[in-house]
C-alpha positions as CSV (number, residue, x, y, z in Angstrom):
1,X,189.8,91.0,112.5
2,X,190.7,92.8,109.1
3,X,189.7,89.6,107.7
4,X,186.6,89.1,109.1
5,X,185.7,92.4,108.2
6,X,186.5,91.4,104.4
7,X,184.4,88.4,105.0
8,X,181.3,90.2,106.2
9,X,181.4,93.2,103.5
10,X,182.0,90.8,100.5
11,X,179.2,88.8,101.5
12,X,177.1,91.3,102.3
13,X,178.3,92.8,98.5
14,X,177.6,89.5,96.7
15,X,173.6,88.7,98.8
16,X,171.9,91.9,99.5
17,X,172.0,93.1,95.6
18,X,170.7,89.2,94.2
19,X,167.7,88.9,96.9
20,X,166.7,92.7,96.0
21,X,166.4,91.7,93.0
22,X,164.7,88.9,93.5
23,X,161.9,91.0,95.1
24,X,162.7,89.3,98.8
25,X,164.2,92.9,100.4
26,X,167.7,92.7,102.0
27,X,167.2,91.0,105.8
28,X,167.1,87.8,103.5
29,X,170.5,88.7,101.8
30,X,172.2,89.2,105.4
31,X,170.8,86.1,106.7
32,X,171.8,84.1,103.8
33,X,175.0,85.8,103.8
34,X,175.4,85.0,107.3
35,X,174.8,81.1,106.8
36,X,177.1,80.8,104.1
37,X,180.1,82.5,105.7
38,X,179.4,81.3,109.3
39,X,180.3,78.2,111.0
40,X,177.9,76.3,109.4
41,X,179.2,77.2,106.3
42,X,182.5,78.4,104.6
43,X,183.6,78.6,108.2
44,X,185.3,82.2,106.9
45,X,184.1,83.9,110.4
46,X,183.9,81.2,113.4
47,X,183.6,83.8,116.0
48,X,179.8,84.3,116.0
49,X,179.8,86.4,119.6
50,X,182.7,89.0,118.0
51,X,180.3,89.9,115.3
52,X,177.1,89.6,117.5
53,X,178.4,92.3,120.2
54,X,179.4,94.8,118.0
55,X,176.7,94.2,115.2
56,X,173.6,94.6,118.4
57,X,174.4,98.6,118.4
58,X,172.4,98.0,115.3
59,X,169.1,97.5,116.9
60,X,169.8,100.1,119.3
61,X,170.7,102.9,116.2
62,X,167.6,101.7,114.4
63,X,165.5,102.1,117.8
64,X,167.2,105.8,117.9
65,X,165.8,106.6,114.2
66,X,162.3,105.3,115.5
67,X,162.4,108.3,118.4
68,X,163.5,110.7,116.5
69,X,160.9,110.1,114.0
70,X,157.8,110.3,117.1
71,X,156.6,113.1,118.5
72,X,155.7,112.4,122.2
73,X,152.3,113.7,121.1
74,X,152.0,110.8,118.5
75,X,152.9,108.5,120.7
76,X,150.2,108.9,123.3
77,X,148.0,109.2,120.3
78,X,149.1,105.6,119.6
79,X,148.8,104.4,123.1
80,X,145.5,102.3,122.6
81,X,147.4,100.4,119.9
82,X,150.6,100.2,122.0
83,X,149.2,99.0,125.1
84,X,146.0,97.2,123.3
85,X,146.5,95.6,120.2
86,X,150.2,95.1,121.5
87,X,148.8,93.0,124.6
88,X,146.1,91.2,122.9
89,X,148.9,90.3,120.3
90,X,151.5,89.1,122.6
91,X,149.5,87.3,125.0
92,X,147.3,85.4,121.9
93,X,150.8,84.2,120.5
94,X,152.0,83.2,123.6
95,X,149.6,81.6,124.6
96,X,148.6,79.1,121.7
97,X,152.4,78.3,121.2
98,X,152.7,77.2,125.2
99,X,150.1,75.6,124.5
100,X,151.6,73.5,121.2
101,X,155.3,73.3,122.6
102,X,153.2,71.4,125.7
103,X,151.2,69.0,123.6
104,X,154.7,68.5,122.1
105,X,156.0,67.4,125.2
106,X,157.6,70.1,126.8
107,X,156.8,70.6,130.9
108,X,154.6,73.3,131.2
109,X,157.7,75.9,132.7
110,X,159.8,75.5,129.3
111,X,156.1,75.7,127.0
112,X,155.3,78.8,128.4
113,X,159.2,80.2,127.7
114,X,159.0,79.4,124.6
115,X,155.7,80.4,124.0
116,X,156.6,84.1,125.3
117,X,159.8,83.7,123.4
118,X,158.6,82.8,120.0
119,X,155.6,85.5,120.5
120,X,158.1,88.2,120.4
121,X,158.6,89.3,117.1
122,X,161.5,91.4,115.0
123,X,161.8,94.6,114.9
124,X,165.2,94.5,113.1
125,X,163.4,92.6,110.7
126,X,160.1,94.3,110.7
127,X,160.7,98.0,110.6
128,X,162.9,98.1,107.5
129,X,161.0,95.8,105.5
130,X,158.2,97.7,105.8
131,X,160.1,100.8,104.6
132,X,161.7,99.2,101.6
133,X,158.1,99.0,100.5
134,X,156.8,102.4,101.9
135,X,154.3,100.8,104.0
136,X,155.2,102.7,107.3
137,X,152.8,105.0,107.4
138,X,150.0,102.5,105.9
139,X,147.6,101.0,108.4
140,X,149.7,97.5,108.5
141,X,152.8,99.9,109.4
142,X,151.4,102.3,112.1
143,X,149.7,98.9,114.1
144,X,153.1,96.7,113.1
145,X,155.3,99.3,114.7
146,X,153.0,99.8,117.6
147,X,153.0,96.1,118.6
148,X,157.1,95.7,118.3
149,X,156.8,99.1,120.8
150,X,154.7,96.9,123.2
151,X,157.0,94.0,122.9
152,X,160.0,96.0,123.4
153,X,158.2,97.5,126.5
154,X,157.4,94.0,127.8
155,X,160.9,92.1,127.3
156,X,162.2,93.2,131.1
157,X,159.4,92.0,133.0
158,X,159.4,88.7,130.7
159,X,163.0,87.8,131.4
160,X,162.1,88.9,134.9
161,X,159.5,86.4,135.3
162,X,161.8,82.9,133.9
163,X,163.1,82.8,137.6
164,X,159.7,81.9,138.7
165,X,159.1,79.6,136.1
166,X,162.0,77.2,137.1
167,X,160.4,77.2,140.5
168,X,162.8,79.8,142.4
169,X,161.1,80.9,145.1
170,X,159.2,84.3,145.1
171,X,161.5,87.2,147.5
172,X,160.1,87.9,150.8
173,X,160.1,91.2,149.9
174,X,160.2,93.7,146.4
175,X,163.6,94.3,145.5
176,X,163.5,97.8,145.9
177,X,167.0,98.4,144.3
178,X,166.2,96.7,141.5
179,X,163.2,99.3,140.8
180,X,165.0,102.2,142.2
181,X,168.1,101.6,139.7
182,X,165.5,101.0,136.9
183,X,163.7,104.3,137.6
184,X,166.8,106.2,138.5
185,X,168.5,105.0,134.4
186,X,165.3,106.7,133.4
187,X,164.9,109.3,135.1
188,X,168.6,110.5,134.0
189,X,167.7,109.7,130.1
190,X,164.9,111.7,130.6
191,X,166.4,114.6,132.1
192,X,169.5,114.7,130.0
193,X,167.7,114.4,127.2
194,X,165.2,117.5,128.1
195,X,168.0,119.6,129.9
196,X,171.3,118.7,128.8
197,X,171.1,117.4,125.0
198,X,170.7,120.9,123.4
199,X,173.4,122.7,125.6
200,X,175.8,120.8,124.2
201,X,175.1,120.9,120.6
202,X,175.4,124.2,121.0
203,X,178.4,124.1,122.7
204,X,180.2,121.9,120.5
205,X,178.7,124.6,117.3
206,X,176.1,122.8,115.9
207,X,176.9,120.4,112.6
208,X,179.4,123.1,112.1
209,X,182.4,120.4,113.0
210,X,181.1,117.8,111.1
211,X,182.9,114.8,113.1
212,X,182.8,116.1,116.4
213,X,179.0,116.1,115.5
214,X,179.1,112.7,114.4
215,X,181.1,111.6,117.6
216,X,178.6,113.5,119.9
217,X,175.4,112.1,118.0
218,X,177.0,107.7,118.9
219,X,177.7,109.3,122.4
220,X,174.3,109.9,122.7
221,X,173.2,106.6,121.3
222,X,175.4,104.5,123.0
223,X,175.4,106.5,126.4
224,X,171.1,106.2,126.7
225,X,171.9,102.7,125.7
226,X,174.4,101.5,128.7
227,X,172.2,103.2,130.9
228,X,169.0,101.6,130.2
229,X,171.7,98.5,130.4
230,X,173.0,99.9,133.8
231,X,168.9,100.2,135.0
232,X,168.5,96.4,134.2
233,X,166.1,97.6,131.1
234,X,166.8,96.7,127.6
235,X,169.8,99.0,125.8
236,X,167.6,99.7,122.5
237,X,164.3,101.2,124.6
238,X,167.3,103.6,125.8
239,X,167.8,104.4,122.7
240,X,164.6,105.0,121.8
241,X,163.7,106.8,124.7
242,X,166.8,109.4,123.6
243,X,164.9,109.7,120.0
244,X,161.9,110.7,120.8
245,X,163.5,113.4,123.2
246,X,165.5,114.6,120.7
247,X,162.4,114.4,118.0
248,X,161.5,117.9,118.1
249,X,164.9,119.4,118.4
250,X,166.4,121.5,115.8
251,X,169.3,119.1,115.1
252,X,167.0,115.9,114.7
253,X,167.9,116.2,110.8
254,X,171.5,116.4,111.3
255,X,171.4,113.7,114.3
256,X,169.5,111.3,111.5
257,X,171.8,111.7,108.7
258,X,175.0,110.9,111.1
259,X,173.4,107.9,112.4
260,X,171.4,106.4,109.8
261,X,175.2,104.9,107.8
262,X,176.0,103.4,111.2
263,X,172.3,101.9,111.4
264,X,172.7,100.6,108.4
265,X,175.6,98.9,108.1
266,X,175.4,97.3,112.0
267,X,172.4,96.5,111.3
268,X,172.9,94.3,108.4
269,X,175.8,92.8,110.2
270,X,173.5,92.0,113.1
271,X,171.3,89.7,110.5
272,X,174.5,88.2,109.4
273,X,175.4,87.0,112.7
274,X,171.5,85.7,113.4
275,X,172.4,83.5,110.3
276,X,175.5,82.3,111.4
277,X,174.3,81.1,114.5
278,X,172.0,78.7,113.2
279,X,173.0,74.5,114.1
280,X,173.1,73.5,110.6
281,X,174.1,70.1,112.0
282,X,171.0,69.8,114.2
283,X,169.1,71.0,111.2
284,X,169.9,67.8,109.5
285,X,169.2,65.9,112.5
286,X,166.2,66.8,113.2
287,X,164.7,68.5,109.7
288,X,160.8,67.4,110.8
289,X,161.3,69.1,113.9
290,X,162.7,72.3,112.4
291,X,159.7,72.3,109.6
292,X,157.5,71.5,111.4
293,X,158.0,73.9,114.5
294,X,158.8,77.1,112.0
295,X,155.6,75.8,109.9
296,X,153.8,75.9,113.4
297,X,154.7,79.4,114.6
298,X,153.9,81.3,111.8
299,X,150.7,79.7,111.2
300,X,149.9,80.7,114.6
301,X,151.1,84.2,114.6
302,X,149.9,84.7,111.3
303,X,146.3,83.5,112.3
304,X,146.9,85.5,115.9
305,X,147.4,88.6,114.0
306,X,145.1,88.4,111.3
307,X,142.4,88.2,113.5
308,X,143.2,90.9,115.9
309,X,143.6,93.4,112.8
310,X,140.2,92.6,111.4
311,X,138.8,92.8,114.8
312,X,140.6,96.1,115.4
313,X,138.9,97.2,112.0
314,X,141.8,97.0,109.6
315,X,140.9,95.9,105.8
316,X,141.8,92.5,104.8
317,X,144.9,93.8,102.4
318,X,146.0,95.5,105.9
319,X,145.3,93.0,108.2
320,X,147.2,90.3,106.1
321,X,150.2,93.0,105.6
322,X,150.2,92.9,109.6
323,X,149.7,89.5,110.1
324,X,153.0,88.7,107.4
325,X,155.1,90.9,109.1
326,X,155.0,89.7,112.4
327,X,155.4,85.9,112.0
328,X,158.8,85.7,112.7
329,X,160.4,84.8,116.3
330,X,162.6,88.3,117.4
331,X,166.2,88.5,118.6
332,X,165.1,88.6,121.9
333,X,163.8,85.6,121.9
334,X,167.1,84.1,121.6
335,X,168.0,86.4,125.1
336,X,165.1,85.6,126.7
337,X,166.0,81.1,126.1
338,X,169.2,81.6,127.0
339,X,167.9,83.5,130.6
340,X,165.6,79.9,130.9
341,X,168.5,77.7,130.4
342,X,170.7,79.5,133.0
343,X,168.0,79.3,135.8
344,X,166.7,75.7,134.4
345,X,163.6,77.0,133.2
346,X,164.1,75.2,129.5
347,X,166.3,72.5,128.7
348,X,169.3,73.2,126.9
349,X,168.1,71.0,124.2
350,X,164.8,72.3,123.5
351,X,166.5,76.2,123.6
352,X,168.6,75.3,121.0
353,X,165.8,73.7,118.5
354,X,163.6,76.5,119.7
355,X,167.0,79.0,118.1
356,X,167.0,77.2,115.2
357,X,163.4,77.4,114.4
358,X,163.3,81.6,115.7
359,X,166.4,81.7,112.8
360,X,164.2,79.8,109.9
361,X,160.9,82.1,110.8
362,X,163.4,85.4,110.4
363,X,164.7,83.6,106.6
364,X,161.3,83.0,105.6
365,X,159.4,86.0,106.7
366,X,161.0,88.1,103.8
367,X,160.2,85.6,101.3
368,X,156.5,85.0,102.7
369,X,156.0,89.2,102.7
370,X,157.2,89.7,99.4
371,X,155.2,86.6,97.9
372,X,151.9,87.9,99.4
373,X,153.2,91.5,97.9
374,X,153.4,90.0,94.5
375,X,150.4,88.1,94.2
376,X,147.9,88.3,97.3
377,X,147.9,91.9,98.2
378,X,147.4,92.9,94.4
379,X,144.1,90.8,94.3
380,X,142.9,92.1,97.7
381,X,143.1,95.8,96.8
382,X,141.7,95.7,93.5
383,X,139.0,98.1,92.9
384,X,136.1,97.7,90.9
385,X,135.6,99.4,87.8
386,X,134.7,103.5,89.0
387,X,131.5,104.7,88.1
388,X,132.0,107.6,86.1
389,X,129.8,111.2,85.9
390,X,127.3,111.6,83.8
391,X,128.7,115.3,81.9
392,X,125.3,117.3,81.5
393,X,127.2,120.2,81.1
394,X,126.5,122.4,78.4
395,X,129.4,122.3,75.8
396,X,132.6,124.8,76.6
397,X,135.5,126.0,74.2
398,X,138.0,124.4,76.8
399,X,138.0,121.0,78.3
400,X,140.7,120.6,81.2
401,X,141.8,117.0,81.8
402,X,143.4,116.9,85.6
403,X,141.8,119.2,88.2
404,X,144.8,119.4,90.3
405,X,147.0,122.6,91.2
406,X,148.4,123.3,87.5
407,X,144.1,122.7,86.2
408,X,142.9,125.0,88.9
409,X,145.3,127.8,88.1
410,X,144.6,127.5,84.7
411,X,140.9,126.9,85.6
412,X,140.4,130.2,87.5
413,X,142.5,132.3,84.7
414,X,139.6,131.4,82.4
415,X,137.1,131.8,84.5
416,X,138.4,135.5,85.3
417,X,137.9,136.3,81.2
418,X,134.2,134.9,81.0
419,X,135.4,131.9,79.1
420,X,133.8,128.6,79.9
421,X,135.9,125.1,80.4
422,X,134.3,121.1,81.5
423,X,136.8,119.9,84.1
424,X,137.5,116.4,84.4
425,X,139.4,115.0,87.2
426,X,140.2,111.0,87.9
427,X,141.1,110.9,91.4
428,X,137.4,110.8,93.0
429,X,139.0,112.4,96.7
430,X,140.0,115.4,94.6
431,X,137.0,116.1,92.9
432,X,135.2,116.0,96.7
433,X,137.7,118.7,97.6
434,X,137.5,120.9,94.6
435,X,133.3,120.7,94.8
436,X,133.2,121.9,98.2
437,X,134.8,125.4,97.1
438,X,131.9,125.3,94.4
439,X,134.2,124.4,91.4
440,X,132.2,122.4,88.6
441,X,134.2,119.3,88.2
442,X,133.5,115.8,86.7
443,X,134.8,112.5,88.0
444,X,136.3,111.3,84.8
445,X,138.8,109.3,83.0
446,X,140.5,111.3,80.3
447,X,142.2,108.6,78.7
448,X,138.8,107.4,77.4
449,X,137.1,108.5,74.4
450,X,133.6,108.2,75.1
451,X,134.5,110.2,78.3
452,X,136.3,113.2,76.3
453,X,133.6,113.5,73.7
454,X,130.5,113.1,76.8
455,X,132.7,116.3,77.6
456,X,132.4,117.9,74.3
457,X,135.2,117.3,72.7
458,X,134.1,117.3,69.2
459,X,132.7,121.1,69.4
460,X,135.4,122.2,71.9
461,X,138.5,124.3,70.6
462,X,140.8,123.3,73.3
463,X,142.2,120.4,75.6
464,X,144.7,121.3,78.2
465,X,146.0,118.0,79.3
466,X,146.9,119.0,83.2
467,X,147.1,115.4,84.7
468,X,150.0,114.6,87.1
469,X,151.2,111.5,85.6
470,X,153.2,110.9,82.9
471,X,151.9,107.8,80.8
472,X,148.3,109.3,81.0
473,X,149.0,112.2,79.5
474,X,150.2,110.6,76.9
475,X,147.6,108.4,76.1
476,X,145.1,111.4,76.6
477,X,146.8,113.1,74.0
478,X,147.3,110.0,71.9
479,X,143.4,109.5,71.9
480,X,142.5,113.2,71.6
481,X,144.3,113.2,68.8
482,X,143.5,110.0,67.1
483,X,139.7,110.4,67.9
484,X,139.2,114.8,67.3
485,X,141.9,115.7,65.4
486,X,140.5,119.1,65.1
487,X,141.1,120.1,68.7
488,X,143.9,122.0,69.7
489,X,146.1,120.5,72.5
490,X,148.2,122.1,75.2
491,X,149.9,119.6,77.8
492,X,152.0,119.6,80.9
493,X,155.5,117.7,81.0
494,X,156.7,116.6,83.8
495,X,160.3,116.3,82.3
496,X,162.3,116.9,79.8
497,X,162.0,113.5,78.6
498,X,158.6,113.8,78.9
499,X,158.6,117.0,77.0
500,X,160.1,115.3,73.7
501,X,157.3,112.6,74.0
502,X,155.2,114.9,73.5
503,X,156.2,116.9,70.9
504,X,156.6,113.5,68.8
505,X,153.0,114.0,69.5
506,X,153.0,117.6,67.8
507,X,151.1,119.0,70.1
508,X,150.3,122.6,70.0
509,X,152.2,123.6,72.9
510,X,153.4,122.0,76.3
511,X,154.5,123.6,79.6
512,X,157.1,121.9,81.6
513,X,156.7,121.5,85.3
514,X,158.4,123.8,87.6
515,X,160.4,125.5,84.4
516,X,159.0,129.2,84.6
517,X,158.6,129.3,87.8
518,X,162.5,127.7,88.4
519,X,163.2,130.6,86.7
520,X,162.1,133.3,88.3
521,X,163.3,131.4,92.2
522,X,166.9,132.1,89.8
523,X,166.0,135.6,89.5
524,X,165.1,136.5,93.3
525,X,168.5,134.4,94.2
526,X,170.5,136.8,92.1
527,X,168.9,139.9,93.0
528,X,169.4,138.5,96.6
529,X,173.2,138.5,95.8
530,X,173.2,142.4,95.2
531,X,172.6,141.5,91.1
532,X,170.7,144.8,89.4
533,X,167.3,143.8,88.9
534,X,167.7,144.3,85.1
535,X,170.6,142.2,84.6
536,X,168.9,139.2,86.9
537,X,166.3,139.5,84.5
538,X,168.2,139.4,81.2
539,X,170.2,136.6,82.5
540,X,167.4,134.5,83.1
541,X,165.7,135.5,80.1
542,X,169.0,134.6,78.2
543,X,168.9,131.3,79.8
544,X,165.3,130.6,79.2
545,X,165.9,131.3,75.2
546,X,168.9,129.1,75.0
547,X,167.2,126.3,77.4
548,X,164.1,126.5,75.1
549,X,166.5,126.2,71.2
550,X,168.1,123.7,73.5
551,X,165.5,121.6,73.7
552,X,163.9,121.7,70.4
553,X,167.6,120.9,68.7
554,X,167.7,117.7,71.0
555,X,164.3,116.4,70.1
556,X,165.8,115.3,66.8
557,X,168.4,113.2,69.1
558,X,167.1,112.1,72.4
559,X,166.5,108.3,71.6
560,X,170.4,108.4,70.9
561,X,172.0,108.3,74.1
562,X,175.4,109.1,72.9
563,X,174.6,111.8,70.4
564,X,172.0,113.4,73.7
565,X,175.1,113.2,76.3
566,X,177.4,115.4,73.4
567,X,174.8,117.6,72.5
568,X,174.1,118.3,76.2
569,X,177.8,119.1,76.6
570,X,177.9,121.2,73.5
571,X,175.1,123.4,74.7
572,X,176.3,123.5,78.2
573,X,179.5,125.3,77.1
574,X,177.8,127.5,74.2
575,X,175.5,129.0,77.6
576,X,178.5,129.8,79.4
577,X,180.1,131.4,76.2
578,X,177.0,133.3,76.0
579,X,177.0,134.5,79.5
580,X,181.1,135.9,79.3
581,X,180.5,137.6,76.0
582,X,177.5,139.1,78.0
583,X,179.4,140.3,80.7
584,X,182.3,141.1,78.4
585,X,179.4,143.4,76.4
């Protein structure tokens, strides 16, 4: 065992890192990890169904993080995209791969597995690839996740349903047991999770025992899991179920922090064993059947979900996001053919291409995501060039370039001395919220020449350069200063990095972002600490003067990484030699 663990964690080492890097996200690492160390490969681990056992808790963790990240609220706010889209998705797919897998050959019993099989699609592979990418919460994310919430919801009464495909005859009556145990593993998830959950954090102290916390937070995984198992329903719905029950608790932080390592780490074993269960010798029998079925399936779902997204009103940059991340077969599908074979629903043969080809859709999905990413996406959200303001305003001492909290403050500080200022803003949403409250702003590009001197910037006295990112304040400043070199210019850093960029500049002053008022949160924390209100305040002051020589003696070095790490050091223990001959004063 110790060496298969070695096997799994150097792999997983050695592929994850090269395919991040390669822009392709890490569900291709594990796979590729998986091929190369399983079976089919270096034959390091042989015992595929070991690793496949253990690694499955991953789904069923990352299900868990799901919940705990819904509110029920949310999710009946979602239930048109659940129980719609999520239908219209699954029986599409379904139904134009049945119908392919029957024009292939297949009898119409194993078309229509397969067909169900191969319309399910990944979550595992899915959810985190969208968050690598911070596309969650987009429109693509939010309808993705909804649909994978459908098809989990669906997989029961799917494998339910193979029976009848292989011709066994329908029961003369409902099997009332069946439902009853069903309803009864929910109803006690439900329950324990509204009644019983909180009780025993407190109980156990909170995260005040850090691994009895831990232990408690898998017992509650793994419990709702085996008995959703024990209900006949699917172990990672369980799970979820137990998340979103536990989504508005006051340990949901703590519960996500314990679990989210485990998640992590299953789960990418969980793709290494979906890789090393892939018949690299009936690969090479039959490569036109593997091409061509994986080409197949996710033309279809691609196509099946594109359409559905522009027909539910998505953009075409969101409806291609959702359509390339839903291609791939899921690892239910390989459940659901194994169910057919053992009830003679689908031939052992066919299962097993039909495994192979789910395994090549889940190794190229990554690669087909991150190339559209790259180079389609990019082309589909480009924005044509803005149309700017027309400035008709009459000329003002100050111009302020970024109308955002730090322009407004300083905005409304002028304003209260009678002394005029042209506002110009470039993000076209905030200057609609800054008009309504009456504010005289321009839409605006600040970087631009013609735009600061339409402003006034040629009779102005002032530019306070206010803008929330980094490069364009630098190449405001840069072209104020090149173009009006008369005008005086006071700018915001957002670093201390930043802050030496700009005094290469020589600017006339800069400000850097949450500095001052750093400073005085250090203040009210001393004070809080029983600290006299004068010597909180001469402490920070004493910081604040040697922070601010600080920074002007580094300027001279900070392109010298060395010299900047010794000079830091050097200043670090002159501030503590200050504060002892303080206190020793």
């Amino acid at each position: 065992m110790l060496l298969t663990l070695v096997a799994l964690l150097a792999a997983t080492a050695i592929a994850v890192p090269l395919t991040r890097r390669a822009g392709f996200g890490s569900v291709l690492g594990y796979l590729l990890a998986g091929i190369a160390i399983g079976p089919g490969g270096l034959r390091l681990v042989t015992d595929v169904g070991e690793i496949t056992s253990i690694a499955s808790l991953g789904v069923v963790m990352l299900l868990f993080l799901i919940g705990l990240e819904l509110r029920p609220q949310r999710l009946w706010v979602m239930r048109r995209a659940v129980f719609g889209l999520g239908t219209a998705q699954l029986v599409v797919s379904a139904a134009a791969l049945a119908s392919l897998a029957h024009l292939a050959g297949l009898g119409w019993a194993g078309a229509i597995v397969l067909g169900a099989g191969l319309a399910l699609s990944s979550t595992a592979i899915v959810l985190p690839m969208l968050a690598e990418r911070e596309l969650l919460t987009s429109r693509a994310g939010r309808d993705g996740f909804a649909v994978l919430l459908f098809q989990d919801l669906a997989f029961i009464p799917l494998v339910a349903l193979v029976p009848l495909l292989a011709g066994s005859p329908l029961p003369d009556h409902l099997p009332w047991w069946d439902v009853a145990r069903a309803v009864a593993a929910i109803a006690v998830i439900l329950v324990g999770g509204r009644f019983l959950l909180r009780p025993l954090f407190r109980a156990i102290g909170g995260a005040k025992t850090p691994e009895v916390f831990t232990a408690v937070s898998l017992l509650i995984v793994v419990g709702a899991a085996t008995l959703a198992t024990l209900g006949g329903l699917s172990p990672s719905l369980g799970a979820f179920m137990a998340g979103v029950l536990l989504s508005g608790s006051e340990y949901r932080n703590e519960l996500q922090a314990d679990i989210a390592p485990f998640e992590g780490l299953l789960l990418g074993f969980f793709f290494i064993s979906v890789g090393m269960s892939a018949d690299l010798s009936l690969a090479l029998a039959h490569p036109d059947v593997l091409v061509g079925g994986t080409a197949a399936l996710l033309a279809v779902k691609t196509v099946a979900a594109f359409g559905l997204g522009r027909i539910g009103r998505q953009d075409t940059a969101s409806a291609l996001r959702f359509a390339l991340a839903l291609p791939q077969a899921s690892e239910f599908s390989f459940v659901l053919f194994a169910a057919a074979v053992a009830v003679g629903a689908l031939a052992p043969g066919a299962a097993a291409m039909a495994t192979l080809v789910a395994a090549a859709s889940m190794l190229a999905t990554p690669i087909l995501f991150a190339a559209s990413e790259r180079w389609l996406i990019p082309r589909l959200t480009r924005v044509a060039a803005p149309v700017y303001d027309t400035i008709d305003a009459n000329p003002a001492p100050v111009i302020i370039c970024g109308f955002g909290r730090v322009g407004q403050i300083v905005g409304r500080i002028l304003r209260m001395h009678g002394i005029g200022f042209t506002a110009l803003e470039r993000d076209a949403g905030q200057v609609d919220v800054v008009r309504r409250f009456g504010n005289k702003v321009y839409f605006g590009d600040p970087t631009r020449a013609d735009v600061l001197r339409a402003a006034g910037a040629e009779t102005a006295k002032l530019l306070v350069v206010a803008l929330d990112d980094m490069e364009a304040v630098l190449r405001t400043v840069d072209v104020a200063k090149r173009n009006f070199p008369g005008l005086r210019i006071l700018a915001r850093a957002r670093n201390r990095r930043h802050a030496f960029l700009l005094m290469d500049r020589k600017i006339d002053g800069l400000v850097r972002d949450t500095f001052h008022s750093s400073l005085e949160l250090g203040r009210m924390a001393l004070t809080g600490l029983g600290i006299a209100d004068g010597d909180a305040a001469h402490a920070v002051a004493l910081f604040r003067d040697h922070d601010e020589r600080t920074l002007v003696a580094s300027h001279a070095i900070y392109r010298d990484e060395t010299r900047l790490i010794q000079s830091t050091r050097d200043a670090t223990e002159e501030l503590v030699s200050l504060f002892e001959a303080d206190r020793a004063s």
